[in-house]
Backbone bond lengths (Angstrom), bond angles and torsions (degrees), N, CA, C in turn:
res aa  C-N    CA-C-N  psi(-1)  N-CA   C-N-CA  omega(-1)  CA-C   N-CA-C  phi
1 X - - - 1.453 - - 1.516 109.52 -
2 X 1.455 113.23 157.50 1.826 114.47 164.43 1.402 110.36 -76.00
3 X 0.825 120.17 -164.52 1.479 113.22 167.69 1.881 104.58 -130.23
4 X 1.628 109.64 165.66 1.431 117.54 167.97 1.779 114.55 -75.94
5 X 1.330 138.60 -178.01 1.381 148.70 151.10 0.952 150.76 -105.58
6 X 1.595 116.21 63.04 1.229 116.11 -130.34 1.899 104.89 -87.04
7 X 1.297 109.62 4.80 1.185 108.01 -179.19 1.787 98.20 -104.94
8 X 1.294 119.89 12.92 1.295 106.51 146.79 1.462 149.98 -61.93
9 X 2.033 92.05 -3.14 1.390 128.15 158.69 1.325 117.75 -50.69
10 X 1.137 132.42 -22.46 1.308 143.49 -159.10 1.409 112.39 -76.61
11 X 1.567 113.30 -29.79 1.321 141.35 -171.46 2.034 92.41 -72.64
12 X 1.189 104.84 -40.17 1.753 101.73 -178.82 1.429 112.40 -66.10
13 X 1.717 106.31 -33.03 1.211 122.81 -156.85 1.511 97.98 -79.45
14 X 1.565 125.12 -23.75 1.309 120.23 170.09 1.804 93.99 127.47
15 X 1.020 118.90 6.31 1.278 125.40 -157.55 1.923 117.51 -101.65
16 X 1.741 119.71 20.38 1.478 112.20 -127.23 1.665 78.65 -90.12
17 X 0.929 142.30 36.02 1.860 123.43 142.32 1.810 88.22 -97.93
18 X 1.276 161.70 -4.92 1.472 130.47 -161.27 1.537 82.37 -116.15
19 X 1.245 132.31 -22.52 1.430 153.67 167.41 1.702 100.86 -56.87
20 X 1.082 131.38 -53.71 1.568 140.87 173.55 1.318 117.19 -72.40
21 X 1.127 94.52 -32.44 1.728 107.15 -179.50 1.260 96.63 -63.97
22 X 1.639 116.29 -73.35 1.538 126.52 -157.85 1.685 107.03 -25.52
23 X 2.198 84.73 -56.16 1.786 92.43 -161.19 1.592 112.98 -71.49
24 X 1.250 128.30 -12.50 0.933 127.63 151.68 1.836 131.55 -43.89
25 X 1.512 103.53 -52.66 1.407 116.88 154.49 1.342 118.01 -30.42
26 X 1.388 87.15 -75.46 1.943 116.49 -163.75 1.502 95.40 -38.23
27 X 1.857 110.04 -63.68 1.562 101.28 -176.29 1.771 141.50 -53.80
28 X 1.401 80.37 -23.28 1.475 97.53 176.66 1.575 113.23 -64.54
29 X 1.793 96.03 -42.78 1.293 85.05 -152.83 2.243 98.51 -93.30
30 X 1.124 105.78 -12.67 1.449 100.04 165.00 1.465 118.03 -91.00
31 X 1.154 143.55 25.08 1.300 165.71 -150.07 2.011 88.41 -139.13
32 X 1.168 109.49 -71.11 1.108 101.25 -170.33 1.661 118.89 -68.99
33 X 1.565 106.97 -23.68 1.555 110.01 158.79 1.453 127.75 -71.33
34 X 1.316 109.62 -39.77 1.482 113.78 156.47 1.492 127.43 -27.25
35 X 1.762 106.98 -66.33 1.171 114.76 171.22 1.741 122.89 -57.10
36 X 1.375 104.48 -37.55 1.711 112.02 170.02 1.824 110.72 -58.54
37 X 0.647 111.35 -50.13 1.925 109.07 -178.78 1.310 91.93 -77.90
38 X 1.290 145.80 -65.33 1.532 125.74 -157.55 1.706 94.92 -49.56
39 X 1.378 102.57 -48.44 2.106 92.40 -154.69 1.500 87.97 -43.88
40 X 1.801 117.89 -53.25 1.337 103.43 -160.28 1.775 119.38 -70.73
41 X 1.063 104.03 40.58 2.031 105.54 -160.68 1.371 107.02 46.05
42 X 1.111 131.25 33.55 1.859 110.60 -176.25 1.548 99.31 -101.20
43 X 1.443 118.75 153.56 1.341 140.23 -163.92 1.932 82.55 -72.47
44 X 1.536 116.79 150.69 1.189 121.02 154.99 1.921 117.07 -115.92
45 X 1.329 111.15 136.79 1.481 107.63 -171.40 1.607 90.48 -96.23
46 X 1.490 122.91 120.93 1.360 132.71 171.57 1.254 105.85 -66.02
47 X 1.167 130.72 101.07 1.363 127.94 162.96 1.712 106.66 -90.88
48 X 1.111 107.00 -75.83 1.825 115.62 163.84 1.651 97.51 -0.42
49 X 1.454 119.23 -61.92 1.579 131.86 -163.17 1.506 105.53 -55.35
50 X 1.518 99.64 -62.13 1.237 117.53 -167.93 1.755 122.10 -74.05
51 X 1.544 114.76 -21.36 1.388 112.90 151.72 1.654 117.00 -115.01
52 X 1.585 100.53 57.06 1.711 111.50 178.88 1.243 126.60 11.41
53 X 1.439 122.41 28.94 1.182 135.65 163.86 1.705 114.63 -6.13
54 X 1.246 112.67 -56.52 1.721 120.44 168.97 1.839 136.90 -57.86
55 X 1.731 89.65 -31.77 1.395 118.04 176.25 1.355 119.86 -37.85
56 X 1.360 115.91 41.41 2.085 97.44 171.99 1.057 125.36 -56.24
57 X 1.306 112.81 -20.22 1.641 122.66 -154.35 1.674 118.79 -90.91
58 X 1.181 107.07 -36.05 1.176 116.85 178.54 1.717 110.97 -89.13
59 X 1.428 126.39 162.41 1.476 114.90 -172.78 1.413 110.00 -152.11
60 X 1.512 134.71 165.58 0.940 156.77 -174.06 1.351 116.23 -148.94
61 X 0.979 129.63 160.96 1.274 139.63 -143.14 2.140 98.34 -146.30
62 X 1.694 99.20 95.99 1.819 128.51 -172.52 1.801 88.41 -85.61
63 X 1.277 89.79 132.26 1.461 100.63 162.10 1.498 118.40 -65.87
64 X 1.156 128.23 129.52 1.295 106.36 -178.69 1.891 115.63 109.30
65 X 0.885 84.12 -47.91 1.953 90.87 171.69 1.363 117.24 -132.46
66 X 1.356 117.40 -7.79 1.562 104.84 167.27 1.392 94.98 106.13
67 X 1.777 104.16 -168.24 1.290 137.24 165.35 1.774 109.44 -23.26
68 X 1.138 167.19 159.94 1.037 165.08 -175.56 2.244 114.18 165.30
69 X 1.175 100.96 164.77 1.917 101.00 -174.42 1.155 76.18 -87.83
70 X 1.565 87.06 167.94 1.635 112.32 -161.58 2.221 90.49 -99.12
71 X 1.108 107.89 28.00 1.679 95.50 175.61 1.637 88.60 -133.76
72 X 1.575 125.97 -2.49 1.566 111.99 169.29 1.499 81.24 -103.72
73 X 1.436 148.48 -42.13 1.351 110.59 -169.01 1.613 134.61 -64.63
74 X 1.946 84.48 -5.65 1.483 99.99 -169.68 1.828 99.97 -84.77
75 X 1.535 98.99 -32.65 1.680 110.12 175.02 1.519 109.04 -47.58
76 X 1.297 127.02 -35.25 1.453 140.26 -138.55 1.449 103.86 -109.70
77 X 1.723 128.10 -39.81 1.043 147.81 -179.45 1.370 118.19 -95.59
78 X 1.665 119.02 -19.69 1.629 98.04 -172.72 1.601 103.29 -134.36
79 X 1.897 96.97 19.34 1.369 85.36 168.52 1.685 88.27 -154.68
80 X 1.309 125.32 147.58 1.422 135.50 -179.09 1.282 107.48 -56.22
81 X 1.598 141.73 11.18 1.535 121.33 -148.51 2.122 80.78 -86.53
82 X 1.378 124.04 -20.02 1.282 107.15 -166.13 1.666 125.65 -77.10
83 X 1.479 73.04 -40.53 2.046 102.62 174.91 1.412 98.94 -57.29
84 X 1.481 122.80 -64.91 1.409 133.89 -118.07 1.974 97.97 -137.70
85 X 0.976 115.37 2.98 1.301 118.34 -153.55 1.601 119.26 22.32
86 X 1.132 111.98 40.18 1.659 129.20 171.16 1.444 118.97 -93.65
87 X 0.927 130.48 125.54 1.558 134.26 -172.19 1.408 132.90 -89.63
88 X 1.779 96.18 -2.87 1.434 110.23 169.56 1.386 115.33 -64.17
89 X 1.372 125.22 158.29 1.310 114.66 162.75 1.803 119.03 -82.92
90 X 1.215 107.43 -169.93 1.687 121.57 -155.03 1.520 82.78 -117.36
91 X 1.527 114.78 160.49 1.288 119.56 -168.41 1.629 104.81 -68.58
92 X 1.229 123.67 -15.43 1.518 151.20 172.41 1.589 88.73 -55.48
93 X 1.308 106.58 -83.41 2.096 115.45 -167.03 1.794 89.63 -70.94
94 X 1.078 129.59 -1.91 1.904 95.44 169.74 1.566 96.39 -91.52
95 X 1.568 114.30 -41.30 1.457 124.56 -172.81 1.799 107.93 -36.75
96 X 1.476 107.75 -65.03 1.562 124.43 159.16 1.336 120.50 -41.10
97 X 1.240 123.04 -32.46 1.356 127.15 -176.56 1.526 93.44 -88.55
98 X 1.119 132.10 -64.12 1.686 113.00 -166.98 1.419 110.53 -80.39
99 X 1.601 129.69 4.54 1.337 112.42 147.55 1.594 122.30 -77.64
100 X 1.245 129.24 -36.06 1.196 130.86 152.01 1.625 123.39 -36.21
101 X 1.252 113.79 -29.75 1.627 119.62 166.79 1.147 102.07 -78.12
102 X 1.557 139.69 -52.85 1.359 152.50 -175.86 1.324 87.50 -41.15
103 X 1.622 129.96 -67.54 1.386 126.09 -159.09 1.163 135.24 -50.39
104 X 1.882 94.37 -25.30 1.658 115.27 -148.33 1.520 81.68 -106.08
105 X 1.113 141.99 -10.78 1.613 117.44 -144.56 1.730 78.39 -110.21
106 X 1.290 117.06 144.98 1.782 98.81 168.26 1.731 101.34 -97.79
């Protein structure tokens, strides 16, 4: 699988260059896993996809801080790092996460 960003929360926290930074990371580093399972033929579960990790552009509206991109509201909503500063996801981001396996597995 890619993984989600959950420190794209950071952007709520007041933080949106360590928030840019992260997803910058994130892509690199599921980009470079991507490429590792395809060489080996293995199915990849898009997670990255599925909590728009890339999404600045589009927005939603976080209780609590307002206006925000739709890949920190997804940071904020499908994984505790905003509530709780925990980085797990919310039964919301596991739900998303094992349809993204659903997708990948044929």
């Amino acid at each position: 699988m890619t993984y989600y960003d959950p420190f794209l929360g950071l952007w709520a926290a007041g933080q949106p260059a360590l928030a840019s930074g992260s997803e910058h990371f994130a892509v690199q580093l599921n980009d470079t896993l991507a490429t590792t399972y395809h060489a080996a033929s293995d199915p990849v579960a898009d997670v990255q996809a599925a909590f728009a990790v890339t999404d600045f552009s589009d927005t939603a509206t976080l209780p609590g801080a307002g206006t925000v991109p739709l890949n920190v509201y997804n940071a904020c909503t499908l994984t505790w790092f905003c509530a709780a500063t925990d980085i797990h996801p919310t039964t919301a981001g596991y739900t998303l996460i094992t349809r993204a396996f659903h997708d990948a597995i044929p």
